[in-house]
Kinemage of the C-alpha trace (Angstrom):
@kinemage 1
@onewidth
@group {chain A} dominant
@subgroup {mainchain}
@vectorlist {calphas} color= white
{ca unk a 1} P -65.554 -17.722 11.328
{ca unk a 2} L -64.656 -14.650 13.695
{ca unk a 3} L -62.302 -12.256 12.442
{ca unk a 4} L -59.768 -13.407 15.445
{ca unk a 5} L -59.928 -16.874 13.482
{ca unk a 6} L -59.286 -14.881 10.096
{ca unk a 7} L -56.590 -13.345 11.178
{ca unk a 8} L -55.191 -16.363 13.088
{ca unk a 9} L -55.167 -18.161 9.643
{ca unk a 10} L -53.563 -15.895 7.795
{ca unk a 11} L -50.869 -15.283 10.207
{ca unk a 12} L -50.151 -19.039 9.775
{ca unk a 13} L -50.633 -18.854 6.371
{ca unk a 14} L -47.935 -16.157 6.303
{ca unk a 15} L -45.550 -18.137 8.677
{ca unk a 16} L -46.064 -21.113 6.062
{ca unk a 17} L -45.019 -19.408 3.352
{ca unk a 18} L -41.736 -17.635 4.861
{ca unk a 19} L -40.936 -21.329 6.208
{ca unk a 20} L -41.015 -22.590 2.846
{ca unk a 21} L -39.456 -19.537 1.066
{ca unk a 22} L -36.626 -19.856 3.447
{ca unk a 23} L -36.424 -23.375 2.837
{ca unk a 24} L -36.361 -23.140 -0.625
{ca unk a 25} L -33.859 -20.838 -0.288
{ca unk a 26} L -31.281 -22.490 1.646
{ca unk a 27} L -31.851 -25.486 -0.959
{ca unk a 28} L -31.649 -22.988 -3.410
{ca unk a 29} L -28.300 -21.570 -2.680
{ca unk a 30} L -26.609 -25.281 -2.494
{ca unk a 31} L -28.476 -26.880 -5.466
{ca unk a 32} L -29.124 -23.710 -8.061
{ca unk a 33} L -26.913 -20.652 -6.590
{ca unk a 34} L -27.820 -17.678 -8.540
{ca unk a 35} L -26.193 -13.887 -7.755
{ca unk a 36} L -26.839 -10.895 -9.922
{ca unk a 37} L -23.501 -9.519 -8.699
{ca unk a 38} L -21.731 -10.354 -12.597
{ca unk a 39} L -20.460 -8.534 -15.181
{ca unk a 40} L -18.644 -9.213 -19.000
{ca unk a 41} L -15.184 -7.608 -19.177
{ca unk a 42} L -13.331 -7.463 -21.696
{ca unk a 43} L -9.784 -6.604 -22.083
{ca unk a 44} L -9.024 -2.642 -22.315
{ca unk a 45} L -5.588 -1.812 -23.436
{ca unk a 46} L -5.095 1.895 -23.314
{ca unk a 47} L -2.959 3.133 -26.348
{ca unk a 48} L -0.111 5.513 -26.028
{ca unk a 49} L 3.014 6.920 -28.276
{ca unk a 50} L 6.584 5.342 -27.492
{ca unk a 51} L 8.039 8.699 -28.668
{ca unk a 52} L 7.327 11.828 -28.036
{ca unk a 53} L 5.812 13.877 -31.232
{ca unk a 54} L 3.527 16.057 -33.557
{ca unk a 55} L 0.664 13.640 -34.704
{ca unk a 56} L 0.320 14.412 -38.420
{ca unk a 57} L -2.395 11.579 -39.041
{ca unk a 58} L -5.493 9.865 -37.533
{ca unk a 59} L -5.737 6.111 -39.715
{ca unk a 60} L -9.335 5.097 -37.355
{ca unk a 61} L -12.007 6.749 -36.216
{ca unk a 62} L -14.201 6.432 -32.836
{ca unk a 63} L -15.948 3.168 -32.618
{ca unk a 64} L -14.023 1.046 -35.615
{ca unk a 65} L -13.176 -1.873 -35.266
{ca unk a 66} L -9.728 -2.647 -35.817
{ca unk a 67} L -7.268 -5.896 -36.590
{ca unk a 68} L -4.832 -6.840 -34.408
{ca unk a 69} L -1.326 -4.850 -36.003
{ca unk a 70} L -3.529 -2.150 -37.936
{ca unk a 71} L -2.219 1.258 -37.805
{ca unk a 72} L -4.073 3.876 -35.464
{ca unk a 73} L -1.949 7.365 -35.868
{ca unk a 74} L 1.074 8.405 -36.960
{ca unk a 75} L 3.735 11.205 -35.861
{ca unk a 76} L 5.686 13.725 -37.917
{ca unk a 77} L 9.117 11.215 -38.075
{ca unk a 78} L 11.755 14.168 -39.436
{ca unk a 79} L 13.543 14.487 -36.330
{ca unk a 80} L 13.610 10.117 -36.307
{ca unk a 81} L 15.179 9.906 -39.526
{ca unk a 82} L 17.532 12.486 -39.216
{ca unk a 83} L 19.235 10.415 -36.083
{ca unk a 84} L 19.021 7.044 -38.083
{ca unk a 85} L 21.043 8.749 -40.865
{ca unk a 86} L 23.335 10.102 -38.152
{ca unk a 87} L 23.317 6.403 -36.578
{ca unk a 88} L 24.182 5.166 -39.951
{ca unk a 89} L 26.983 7.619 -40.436
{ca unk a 90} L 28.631 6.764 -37.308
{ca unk a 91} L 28.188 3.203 -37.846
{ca unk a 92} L 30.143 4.058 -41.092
{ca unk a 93} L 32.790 6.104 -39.297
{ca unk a 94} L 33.354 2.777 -37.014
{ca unk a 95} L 33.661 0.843 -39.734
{ca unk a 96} L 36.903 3.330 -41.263
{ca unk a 97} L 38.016 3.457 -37.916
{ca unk a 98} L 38.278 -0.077 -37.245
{ca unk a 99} L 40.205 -0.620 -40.905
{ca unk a 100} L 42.667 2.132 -39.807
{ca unk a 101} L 44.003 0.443 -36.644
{ca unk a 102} L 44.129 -2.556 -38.541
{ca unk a 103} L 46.534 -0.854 -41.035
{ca unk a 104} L 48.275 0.359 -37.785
{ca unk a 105} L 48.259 -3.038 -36.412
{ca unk a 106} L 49.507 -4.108 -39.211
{ca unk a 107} L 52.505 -1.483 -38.998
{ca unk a 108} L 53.141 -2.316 -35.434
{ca unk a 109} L 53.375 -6.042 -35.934
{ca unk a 110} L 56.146 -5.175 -38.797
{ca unk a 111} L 57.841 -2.816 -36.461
{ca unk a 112} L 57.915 -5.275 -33.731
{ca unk a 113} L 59.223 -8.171 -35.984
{ca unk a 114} L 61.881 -5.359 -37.168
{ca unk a 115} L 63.266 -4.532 -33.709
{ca unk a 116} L 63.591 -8.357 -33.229
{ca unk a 117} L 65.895 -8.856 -36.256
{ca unk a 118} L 67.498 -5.542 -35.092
{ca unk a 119} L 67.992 -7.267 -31.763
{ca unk a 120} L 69.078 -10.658 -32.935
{ca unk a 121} L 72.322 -8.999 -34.994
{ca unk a 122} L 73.011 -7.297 -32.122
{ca unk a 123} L 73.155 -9.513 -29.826
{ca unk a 124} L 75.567 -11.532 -31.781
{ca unk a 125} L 77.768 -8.921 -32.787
{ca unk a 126} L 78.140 -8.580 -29.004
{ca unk a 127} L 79.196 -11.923 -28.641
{ca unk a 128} L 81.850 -11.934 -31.070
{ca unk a 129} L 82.937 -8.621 -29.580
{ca unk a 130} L 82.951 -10.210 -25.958
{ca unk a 131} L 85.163 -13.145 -27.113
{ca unk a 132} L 87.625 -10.317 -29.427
{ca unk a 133} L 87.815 -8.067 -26.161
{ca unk a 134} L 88.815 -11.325 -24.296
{ca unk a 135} L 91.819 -11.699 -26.141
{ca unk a 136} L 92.510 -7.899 -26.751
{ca unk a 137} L 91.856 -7.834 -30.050
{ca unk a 138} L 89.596 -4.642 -29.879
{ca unk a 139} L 88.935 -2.235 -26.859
{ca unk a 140} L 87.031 -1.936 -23.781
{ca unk a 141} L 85.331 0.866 -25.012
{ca unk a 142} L 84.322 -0.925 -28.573
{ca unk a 143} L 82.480 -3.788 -26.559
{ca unk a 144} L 80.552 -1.218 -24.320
{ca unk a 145} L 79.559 0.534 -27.705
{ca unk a 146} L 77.975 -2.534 -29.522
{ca unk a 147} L 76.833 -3.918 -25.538
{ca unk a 148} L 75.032 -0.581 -25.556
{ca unk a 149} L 73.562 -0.916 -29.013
{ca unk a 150} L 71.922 -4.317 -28.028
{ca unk a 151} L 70.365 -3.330 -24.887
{ca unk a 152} L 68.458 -0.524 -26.712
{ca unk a 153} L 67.670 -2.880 -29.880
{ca unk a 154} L 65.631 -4.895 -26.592
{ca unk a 155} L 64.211 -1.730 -25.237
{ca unk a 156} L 62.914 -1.523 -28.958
{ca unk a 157} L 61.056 -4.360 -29.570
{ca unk a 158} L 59.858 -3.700 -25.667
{ca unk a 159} L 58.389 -0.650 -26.680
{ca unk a 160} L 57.482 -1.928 -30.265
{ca unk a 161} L 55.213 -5.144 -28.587
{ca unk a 162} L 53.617 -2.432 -25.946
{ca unk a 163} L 52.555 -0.369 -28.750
{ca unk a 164} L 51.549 -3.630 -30.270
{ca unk a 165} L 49.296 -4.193 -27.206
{ca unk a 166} L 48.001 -0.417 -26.875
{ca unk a 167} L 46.573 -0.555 -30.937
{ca unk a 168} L 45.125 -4.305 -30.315
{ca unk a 169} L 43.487 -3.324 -27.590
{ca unk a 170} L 41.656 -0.344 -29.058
{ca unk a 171} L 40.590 -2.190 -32.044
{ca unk a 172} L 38.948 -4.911 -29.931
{ca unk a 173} L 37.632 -7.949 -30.984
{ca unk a 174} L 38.243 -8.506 -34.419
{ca unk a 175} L 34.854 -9.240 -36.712
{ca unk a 176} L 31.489 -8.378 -35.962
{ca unk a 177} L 31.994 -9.100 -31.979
{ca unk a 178} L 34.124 -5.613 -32.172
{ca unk a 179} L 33.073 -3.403 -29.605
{ca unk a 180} L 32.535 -0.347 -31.104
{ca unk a 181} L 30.862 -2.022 -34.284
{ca unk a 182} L 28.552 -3.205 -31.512
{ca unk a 183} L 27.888 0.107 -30.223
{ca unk a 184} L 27.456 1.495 -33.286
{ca unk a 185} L 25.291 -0.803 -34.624
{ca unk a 186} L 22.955 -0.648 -31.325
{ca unk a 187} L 22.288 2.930 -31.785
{ca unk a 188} L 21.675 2.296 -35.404
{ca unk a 189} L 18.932 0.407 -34.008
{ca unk a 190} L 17.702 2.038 -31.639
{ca unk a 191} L 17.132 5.446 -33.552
{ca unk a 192} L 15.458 2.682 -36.325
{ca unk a 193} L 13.024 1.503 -33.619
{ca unk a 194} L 12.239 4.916 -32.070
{ca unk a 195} L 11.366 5.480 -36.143
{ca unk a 196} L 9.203 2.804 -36.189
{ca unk a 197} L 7.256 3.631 -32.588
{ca unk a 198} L 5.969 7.434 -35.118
{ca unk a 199} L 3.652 4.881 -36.191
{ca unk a 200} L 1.650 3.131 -33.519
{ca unk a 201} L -0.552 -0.237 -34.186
{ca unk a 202} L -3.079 -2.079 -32.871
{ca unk a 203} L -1.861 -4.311 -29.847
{ca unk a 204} L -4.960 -6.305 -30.324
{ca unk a 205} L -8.054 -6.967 -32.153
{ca unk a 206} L -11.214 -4.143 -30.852
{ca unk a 207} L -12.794 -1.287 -30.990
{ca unk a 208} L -11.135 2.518 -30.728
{ca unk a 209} L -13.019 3.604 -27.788
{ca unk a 210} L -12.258 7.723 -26.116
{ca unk a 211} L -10.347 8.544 -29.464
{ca unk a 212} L -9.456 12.110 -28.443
{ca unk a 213} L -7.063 12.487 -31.035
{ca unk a 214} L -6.882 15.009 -34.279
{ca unk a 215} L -3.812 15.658 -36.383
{ca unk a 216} L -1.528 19.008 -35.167
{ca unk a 217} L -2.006 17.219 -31.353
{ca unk a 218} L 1.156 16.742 -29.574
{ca unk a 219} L 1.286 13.042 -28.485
{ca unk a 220} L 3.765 12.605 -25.344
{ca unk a 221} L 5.654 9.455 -24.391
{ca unk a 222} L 3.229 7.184 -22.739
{ca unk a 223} L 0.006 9.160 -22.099
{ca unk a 224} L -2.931 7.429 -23.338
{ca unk a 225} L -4.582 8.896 -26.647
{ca unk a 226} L -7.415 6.289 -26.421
{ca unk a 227} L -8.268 3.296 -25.826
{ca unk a 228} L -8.888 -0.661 -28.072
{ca unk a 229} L -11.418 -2.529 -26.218
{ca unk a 230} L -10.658 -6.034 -27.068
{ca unk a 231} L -12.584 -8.607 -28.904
{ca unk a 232} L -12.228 -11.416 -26.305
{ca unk a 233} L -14.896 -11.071 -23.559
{ca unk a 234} L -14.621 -12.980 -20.236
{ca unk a 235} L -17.875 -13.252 -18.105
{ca unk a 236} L -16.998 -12.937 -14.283
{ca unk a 237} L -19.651 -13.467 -11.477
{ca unk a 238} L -19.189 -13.176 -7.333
{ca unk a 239} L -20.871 -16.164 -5.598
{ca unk a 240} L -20.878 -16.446 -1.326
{ca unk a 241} L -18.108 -19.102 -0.900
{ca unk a 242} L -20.515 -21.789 0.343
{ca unk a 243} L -22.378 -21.439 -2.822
{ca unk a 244} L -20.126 -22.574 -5.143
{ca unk a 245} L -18.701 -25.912 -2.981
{ca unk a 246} L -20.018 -28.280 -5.382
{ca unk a 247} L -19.479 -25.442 -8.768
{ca unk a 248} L -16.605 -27.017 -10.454
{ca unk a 249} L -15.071 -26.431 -13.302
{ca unk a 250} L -17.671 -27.822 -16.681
{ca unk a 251} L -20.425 -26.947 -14.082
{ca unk a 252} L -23.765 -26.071 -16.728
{ca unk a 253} L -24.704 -22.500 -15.809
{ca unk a 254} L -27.194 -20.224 -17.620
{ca unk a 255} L -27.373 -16.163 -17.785
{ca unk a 256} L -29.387 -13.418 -18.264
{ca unk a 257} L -27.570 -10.335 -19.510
{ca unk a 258} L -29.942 -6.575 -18.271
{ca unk a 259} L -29.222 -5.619 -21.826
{ca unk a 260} L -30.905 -8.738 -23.959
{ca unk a 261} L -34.368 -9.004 -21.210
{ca unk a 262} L -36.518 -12.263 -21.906
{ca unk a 263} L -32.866 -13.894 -23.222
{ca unk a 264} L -31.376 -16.981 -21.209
{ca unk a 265} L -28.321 -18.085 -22.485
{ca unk a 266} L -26.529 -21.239 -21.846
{ca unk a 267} L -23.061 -21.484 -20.260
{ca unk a 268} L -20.272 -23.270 -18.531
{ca unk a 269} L -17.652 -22.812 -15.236
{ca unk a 270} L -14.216 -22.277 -16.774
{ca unk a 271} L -12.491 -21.536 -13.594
{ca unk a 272} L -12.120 -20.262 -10.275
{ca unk a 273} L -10.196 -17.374 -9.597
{ca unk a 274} L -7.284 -17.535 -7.054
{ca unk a 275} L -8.787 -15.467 -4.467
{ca unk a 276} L -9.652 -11.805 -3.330
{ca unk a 277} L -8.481 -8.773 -2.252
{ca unk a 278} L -8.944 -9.197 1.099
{ca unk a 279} L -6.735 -12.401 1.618
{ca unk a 280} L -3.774 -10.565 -0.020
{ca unk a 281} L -1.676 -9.341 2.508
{ca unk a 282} L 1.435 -6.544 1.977
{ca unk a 283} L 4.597 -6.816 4.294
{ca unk a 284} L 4.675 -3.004 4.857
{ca unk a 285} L 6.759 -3.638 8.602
{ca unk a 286} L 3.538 -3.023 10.795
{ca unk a 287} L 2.168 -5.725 12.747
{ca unk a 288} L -1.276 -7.465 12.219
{ca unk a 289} L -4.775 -5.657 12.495
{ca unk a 290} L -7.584 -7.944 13.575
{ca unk a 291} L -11.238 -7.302 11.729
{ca unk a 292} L -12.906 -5.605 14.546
{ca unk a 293} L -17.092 -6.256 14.018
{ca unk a 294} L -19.893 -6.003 16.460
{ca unk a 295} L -21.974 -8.309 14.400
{ca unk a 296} L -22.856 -12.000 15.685
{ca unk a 297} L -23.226 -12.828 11.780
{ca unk a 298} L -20.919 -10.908 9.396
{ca unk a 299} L -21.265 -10.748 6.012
{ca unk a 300} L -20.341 -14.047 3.532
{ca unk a 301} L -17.197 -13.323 1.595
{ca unk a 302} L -17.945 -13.837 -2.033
{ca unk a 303} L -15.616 -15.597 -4.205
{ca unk a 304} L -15.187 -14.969 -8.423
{ca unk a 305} L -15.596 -17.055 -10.923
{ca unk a 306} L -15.405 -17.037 -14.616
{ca unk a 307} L -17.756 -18.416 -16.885
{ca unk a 308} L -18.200 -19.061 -20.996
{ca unk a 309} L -20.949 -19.051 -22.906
{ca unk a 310} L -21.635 -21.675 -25.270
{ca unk a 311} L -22.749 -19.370 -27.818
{ca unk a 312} L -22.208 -15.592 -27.526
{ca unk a 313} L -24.973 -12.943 -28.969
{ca unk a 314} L -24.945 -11.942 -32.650
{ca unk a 315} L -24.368 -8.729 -31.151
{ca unk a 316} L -21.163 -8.226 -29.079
{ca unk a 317} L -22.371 -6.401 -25.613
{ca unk a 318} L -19.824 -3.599 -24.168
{ca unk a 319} L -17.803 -4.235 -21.235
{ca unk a 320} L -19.086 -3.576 -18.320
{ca unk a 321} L -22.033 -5.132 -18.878
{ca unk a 322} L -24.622 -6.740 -16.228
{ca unk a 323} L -25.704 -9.861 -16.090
{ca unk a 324} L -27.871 -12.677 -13.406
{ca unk a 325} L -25.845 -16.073 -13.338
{ca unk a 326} L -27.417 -18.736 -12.306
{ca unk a 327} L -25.485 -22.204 -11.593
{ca unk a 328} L -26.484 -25.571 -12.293
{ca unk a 329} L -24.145 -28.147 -10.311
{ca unk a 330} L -25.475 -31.654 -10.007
{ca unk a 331} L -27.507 -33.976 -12.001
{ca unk a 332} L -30.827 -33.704 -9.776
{ca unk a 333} L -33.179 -32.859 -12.805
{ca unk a 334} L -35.566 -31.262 -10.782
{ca unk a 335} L -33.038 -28.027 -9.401
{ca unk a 336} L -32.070 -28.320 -12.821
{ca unk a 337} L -35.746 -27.558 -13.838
{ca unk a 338} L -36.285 -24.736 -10.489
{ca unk a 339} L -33.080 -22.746 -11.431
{ca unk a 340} L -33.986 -22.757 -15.283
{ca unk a 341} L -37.322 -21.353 -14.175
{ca unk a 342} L -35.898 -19.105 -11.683
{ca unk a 343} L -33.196 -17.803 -14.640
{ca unk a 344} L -36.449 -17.259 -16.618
{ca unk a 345} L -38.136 -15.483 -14.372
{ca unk a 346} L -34.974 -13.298 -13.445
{ca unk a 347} L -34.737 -12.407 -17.840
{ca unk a 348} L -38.217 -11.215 -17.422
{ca unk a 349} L -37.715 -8.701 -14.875
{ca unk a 350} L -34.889 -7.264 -17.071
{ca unk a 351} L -37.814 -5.661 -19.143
{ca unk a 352} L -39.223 -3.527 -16.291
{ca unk a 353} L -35.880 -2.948 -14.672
């Protein structure tokens, strides 16, 4: 065989094995979809004071785990309690308050019900002096007298019911719907709750991660003192869209995290997400702007998914974490076989790289 014919053969040979490769990858990426583009989050909550203070204790240290509602630091609480017992005090002065315009009330209501009575013998005094002075038994200027006398006995009990109205009105609402009770009680409250924010707790169950905290630091309202990395982890992977047209939810999947090499774990779809960033579109008053590319074949938009495992590692892996998902939709037991191989093969690598 001449070296022309050599050649010739293994230029076929080559073109034999890139058609199949490409074959089997397009088959591949419908029947066993794999991407190493996936990561395990889990949920970060950074921690921060409500209040403003002097820390004056550290309860955790970097790297404990903690229980959901355990306490993390505390702040010096003097100035707190010194406004609750103010709050309380003015509470208390509402409460005499209140009970002094009801004695006033009280007064007024008598005072009113006086000028009435007042009023009433007035008014028929007049009348029998309006019938006397009809027949000249008494004078003009008697009738004008007692006439005189009843009109201010009315502006009385006028005066009496507006003053009646002015000390109701003040007191409110009678009970515990009184307004200023209402007040009062509110900031009794609130200066109780800013109390309770001197010692901050655990939103969730995790780990103190970035504690940069000591005692004698001065925490301020809402800056981050460190962070609880939670204990609920959520494995995400980024698929091209057409690789995931038959990857429904329940779809068998199996993974491969960098930091467990030789490891294939088994796992499940849970759910799509609702799309990406790049199909989210702000109203910010400008018009459109087309995607502008040169390129006859632009790149495949990849879609995210989330995925469970049906049995986590003994030891719990850090967020952030890589991992190689590979997908197993269908019931055709030999892609089933291929990707399990090709998962295999992937955990394998993860010792060299």
């Amino acid at each position: 065989m001449t070296p022309e014919q050599h050649f010739n053969r293994w230029v076929q040979f080559a073109l034999l094995v890139f058609i199949l490769a490409f074959a089997y990858f397009i088959v591949a990426d419908t029947h066993m979809p794999l991407t190493p583009e996936s990561r395990l989050l889990r949920p970060v909550v950074p921690v921060a004071s409500q209040v403003a203070g002097r820390v004056i204790g550290v309860a955790v240290r970097a790297n404990q785990h903690v229980a959901r509602g355990q306490l993390l630091f505390t702040l010096d609480d003097g100035t707190f309690r010194l406004a609750v017992a103010k709050a309380a005090l003015a509470l208390e002065q509402a409460v005499r308050e209140n009970g002094e315009l009801d004695a006033q009330i009280a007064f007024a209501a008598a005072d009113v019900r006086s000028a009435r009575i007042e009023a009433d013998n007035q008014q028929r005094d007049l009348g029998r002096y309006e019938a006397l002075s009809a027949s000249q038994s008494i004078s003009a200027q008697t009738r004008d007298q007692t006439r005189a006398k009843y009109r201010t006995a009315v502006a009385r009990i006028a005066a009496a019911e507006a003053r009646l109205g002015q000390l109701r009105t003040q007191r409110g609402t009678a009970g515990n719907d009184n307004l200023q009770l209402r007040q009062a009680r509110n900031a009794l409250a609130e200066a109780q709750l800013a109390l309770d924010y001197t010692r901050v707790h655990a939103a969730i169950a995790g780990v103190v991660s970035n504690l940069q905290l000591t005692a004698g630091d001065y925490a301020a309202t809402g800056s981050p003192v460190l962070a609880l990395v939670g204990d609920n982890p959520d494995l995400v992977a980024d698929f091209r869209e057409k690789s995931l047209r038959r990857a429904l939810a329940g779809t068998p999947a199996r993974v491969s995290f960098d930091a467990l090499p030789g490891r294939v774990f088994a796992a499940h779809v849970a759910s799509h997400e609702a799309g990406v960033s790049d199909g989210q579109y702000l109203a910010n008053g400008t018009l459109a702007e087309p995607d502008v590319s040169d390129r006859w074949v632009r790149d495949a938009q990849r879609m995210r998914i989330h995925l469970v495992l049906d049995e986590w590692p003994a030891r719990p892996l850090p967020t952030g974490a890589r991992a190689t998902v590979q997908l197993l939709p269908g019931d055709n037991p030999i892609a089933r076989w291929l990707g399990g191989v090709q998962i295999y093969l992937v955990s394998l690598i993860h010792y060299v790289y």
